[in-house]
N, CA, C and O of each residue as an XYZ file, in Angstrom:
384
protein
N       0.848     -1.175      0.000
C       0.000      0.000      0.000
C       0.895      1.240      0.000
O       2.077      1.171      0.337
N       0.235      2.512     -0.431
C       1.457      3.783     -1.081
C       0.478      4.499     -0.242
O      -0.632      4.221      0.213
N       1.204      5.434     -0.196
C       0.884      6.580      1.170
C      -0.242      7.502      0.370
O      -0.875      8.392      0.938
N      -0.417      7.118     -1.199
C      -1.681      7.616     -1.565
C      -3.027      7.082     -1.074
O      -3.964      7.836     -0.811
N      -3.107      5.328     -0.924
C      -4.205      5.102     -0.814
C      -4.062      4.740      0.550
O      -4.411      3.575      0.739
N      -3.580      5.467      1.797
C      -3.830      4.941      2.517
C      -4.854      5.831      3.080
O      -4.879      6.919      2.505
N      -5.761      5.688      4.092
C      -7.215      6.204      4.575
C      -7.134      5.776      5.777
O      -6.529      4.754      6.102
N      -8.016      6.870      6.884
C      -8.655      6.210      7.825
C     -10.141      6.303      8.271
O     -10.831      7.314      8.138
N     -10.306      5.829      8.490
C     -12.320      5.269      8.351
C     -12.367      5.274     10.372
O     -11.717      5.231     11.416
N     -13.853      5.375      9.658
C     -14.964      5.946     11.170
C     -15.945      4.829     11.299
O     -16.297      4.616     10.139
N     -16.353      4.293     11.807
C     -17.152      3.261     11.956
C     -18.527      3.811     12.796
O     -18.432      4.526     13.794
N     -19.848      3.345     12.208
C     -20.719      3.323     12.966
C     -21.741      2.394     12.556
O     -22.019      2.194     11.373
N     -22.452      1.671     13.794
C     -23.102      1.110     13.410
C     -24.734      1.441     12.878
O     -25.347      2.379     13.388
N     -25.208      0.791     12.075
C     -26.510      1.336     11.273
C     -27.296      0.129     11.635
O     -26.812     -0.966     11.923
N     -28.704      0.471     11.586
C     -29.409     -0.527     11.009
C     -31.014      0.122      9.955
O     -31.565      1.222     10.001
N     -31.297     -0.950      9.218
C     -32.261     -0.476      8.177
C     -33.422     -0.707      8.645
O     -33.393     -1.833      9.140
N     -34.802     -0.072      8.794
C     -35.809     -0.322      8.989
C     -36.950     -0.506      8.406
O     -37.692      0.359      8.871
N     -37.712     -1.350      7.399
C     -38.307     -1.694      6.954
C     -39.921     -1.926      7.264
O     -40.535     -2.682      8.016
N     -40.241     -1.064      6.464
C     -41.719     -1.365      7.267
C     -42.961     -1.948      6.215
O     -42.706     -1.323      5.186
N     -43.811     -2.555      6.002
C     -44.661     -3.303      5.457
C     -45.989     -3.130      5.546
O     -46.415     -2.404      6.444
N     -46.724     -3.641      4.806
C     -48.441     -3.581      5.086
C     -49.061     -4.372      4.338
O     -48.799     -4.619      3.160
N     -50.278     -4.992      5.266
C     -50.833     -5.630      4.860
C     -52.480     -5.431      5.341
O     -52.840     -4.637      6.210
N     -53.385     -6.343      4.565
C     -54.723     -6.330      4.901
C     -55.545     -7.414      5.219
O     -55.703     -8.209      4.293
N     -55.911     -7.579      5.898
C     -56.472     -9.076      6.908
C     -57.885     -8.927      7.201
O     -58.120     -7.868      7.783
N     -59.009     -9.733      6.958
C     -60.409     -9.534      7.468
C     -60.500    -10.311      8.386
O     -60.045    -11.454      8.352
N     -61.265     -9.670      9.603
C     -61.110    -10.501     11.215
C     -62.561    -10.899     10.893
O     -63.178    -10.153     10.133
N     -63.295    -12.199     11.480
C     -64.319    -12.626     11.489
C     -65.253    -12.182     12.798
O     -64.997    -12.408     13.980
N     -66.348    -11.522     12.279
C     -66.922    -10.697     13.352
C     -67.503    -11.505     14.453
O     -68.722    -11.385     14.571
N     -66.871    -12.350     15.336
C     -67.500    -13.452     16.672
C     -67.596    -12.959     18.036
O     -67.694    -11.742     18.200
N     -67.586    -13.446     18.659
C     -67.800    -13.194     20.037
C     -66.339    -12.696     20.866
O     -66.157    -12.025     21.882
N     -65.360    -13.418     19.840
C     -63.990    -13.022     20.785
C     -63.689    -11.457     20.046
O     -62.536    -11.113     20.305
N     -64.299    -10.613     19.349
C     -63.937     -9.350     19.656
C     -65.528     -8.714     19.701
O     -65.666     -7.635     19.125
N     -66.397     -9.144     20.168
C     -67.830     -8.457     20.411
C     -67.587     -8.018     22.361
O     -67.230     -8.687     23.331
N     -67.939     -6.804     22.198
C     -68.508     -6.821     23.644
C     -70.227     -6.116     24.080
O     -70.718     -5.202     23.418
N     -70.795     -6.625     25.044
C     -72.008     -6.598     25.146
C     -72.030     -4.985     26.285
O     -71.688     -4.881     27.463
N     -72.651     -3.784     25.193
C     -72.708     -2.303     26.018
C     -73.967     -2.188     27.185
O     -74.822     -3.053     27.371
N     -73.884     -1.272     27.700
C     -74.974     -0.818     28.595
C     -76.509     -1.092     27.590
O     -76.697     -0.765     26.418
N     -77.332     -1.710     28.425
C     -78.702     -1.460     27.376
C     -78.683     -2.673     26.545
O     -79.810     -2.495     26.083
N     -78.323     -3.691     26.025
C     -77.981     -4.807     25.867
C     -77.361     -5.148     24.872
O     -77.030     -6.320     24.693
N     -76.992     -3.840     23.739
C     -76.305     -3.551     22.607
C     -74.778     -3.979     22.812
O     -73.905     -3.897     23.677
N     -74.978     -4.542     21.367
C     -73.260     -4.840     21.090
C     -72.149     -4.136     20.144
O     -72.580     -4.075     18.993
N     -71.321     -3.784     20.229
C     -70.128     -3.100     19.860
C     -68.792     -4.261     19.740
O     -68.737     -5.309     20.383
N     -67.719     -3.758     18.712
C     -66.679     -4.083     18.547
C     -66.043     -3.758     19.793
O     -66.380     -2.788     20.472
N     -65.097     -4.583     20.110
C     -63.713     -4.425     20.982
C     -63.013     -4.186     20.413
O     -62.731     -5.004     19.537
N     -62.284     -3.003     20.480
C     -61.430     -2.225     19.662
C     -60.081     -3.323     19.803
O     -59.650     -4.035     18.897
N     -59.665     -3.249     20.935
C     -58.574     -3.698     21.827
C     -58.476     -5.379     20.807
O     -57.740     -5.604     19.846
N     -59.393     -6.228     21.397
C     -59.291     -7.468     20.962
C     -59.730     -7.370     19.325
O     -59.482     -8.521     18.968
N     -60.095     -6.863     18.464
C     -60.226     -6.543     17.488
C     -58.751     -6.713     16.751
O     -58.325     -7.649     16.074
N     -58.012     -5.224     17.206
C     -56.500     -5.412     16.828
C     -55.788     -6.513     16.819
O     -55.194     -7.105     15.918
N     -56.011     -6.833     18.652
C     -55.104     -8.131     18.545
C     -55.297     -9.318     17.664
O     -54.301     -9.958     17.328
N     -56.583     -9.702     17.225
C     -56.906    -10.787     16.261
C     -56.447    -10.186     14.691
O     -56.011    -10.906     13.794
N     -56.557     -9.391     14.638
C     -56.417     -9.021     12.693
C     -54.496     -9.281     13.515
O     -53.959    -10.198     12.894
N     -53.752     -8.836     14.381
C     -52.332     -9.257     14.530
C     -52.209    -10.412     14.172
O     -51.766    -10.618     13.043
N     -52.620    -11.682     15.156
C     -52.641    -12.955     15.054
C     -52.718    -13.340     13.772
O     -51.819    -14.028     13.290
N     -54.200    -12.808     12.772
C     -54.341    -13.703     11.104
C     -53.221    -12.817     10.458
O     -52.974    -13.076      9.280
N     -52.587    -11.923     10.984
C     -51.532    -11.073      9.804
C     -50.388    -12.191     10.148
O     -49.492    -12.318      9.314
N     -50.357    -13.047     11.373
C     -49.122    -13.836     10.965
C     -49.054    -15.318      9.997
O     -48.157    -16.156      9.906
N     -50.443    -15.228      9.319
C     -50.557    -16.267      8.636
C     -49.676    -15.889      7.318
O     -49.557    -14.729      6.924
N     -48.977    -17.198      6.585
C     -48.032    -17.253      5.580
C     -48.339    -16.880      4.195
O     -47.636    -16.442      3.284
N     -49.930    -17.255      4.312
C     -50.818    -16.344      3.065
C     -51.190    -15.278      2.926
O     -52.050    -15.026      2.082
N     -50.494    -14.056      3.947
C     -51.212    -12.833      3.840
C     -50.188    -12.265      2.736
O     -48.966    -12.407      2.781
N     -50.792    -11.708      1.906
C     -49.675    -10.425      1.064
C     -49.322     -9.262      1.700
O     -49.911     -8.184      1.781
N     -47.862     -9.791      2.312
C     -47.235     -8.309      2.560
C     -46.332     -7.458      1.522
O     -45.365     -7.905      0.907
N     -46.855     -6.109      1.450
C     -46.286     -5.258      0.560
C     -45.547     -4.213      0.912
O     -46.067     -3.287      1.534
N     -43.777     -4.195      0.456
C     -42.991     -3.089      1.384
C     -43.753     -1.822      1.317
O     -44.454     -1.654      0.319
N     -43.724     -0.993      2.144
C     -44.065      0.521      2.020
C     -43.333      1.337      2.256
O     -43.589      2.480      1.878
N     -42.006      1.023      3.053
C     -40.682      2.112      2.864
C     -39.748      1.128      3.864
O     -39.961      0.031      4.379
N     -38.663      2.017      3.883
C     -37.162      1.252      4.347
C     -36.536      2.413      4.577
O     -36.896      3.296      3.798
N     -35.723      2.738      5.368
C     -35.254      3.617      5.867
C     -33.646      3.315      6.744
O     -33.578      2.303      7.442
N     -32.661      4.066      6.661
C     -31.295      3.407      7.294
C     -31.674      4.573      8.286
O     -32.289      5.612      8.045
N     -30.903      3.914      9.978
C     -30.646      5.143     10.676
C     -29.316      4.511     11.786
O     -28.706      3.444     11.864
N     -29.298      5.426     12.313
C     -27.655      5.215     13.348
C     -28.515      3.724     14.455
O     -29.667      3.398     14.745
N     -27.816      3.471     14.600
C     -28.802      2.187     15.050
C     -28.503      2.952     17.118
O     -27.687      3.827     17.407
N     -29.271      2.373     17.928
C     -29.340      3.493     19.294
C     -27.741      3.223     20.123
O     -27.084      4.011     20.803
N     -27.340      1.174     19.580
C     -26.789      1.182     20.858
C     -25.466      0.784     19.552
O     -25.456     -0.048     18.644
N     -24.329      1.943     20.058
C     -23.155      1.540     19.159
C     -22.482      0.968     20.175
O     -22.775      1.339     21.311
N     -21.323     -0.168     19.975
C     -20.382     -0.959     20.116
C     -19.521     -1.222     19.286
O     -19.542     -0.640     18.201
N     -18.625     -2.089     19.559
C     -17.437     -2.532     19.092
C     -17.606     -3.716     17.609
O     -18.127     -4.794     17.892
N     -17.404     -3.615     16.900
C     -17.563     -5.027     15.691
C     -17.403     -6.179     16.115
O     -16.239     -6.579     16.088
N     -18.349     -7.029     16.593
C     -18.679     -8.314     16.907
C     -17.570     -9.458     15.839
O     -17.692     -9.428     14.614
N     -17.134     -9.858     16.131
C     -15.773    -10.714     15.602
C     -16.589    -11.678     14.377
O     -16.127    -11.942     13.267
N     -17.739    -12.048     14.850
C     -18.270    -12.578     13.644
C     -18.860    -12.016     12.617
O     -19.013    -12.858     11.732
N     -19.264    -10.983     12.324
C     -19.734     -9.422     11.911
C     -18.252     -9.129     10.754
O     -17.126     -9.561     10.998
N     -18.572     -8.421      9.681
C     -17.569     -7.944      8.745
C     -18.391     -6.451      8.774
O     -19.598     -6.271      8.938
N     -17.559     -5.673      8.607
C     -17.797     -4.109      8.007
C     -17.078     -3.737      7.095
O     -15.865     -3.683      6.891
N     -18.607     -3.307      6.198
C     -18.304     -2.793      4.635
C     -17.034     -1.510      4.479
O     -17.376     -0.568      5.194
N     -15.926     -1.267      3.887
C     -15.208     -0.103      4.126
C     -15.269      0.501      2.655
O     -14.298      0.257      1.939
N     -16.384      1.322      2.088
C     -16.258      2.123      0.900
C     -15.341      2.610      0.222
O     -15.651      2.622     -0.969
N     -13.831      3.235      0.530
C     -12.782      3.180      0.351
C     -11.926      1.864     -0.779
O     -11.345      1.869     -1.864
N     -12.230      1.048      0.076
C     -10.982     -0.458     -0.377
C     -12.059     -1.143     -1.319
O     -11.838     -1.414     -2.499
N     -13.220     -1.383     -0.673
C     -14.119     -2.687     -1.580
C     -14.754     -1.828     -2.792
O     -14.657     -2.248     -3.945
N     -15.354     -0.709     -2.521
C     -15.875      0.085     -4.112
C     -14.837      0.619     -4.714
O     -15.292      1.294     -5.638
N     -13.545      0.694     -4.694
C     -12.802      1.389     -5.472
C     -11.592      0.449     -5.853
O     -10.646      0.903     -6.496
N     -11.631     -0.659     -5.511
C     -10.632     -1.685     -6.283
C      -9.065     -1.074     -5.704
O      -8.001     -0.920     -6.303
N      -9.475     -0.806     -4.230
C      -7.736     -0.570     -4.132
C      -7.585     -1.658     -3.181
O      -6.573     -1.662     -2.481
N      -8.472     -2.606     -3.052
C      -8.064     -4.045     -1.846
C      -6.767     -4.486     -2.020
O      -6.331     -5.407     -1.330
């Protein structure tokens, strides 16, 4: 190596966040009905959610990305020995 390409690099760790969506029909039963004042019935908001959660983990739902995003990830440390880090410098510019 020549005292041209030599560099020194900053390390931080990142991670990407990916977020998704999908659409699930919950079956209107008793486990998200609740019975109101007066003898009327209403959705359970609460247990509502949690069931359309549960069928969103079925393998047939179509999930579709809706964005991805990189950010400083919260907790930086040291490069985990099994872990490689990309160095823009050496690997995109063919001076390895």
């Amino acid at each position: 190596m020549t005292e041209e390409t030599q560099t020194y690099s900053l390390m931080l760790h990142v991670r990407r966040v990916t977020y998704e969506d999908a659409y699930v029909a919950v079956p209107v039963t008793s486990a998200i009905m609740v019975e109101k004042e007066g003898g009327t019935f209403g959705i359970d908001v609460d247990a509502f959610i949690a069931e359309a959660i549960h069928i969103s983990s079925h393998p047939q739902v179509e999930w579709k990305m809706e964005s991805a995003h990189v950010e400083p990830h919260p907790i930086q440390q040291p490069l985990p020995e099994d872990r490689h880090s990309f160095d823009a410098f050496y690997e995109n510019s063919g001076n390895v």
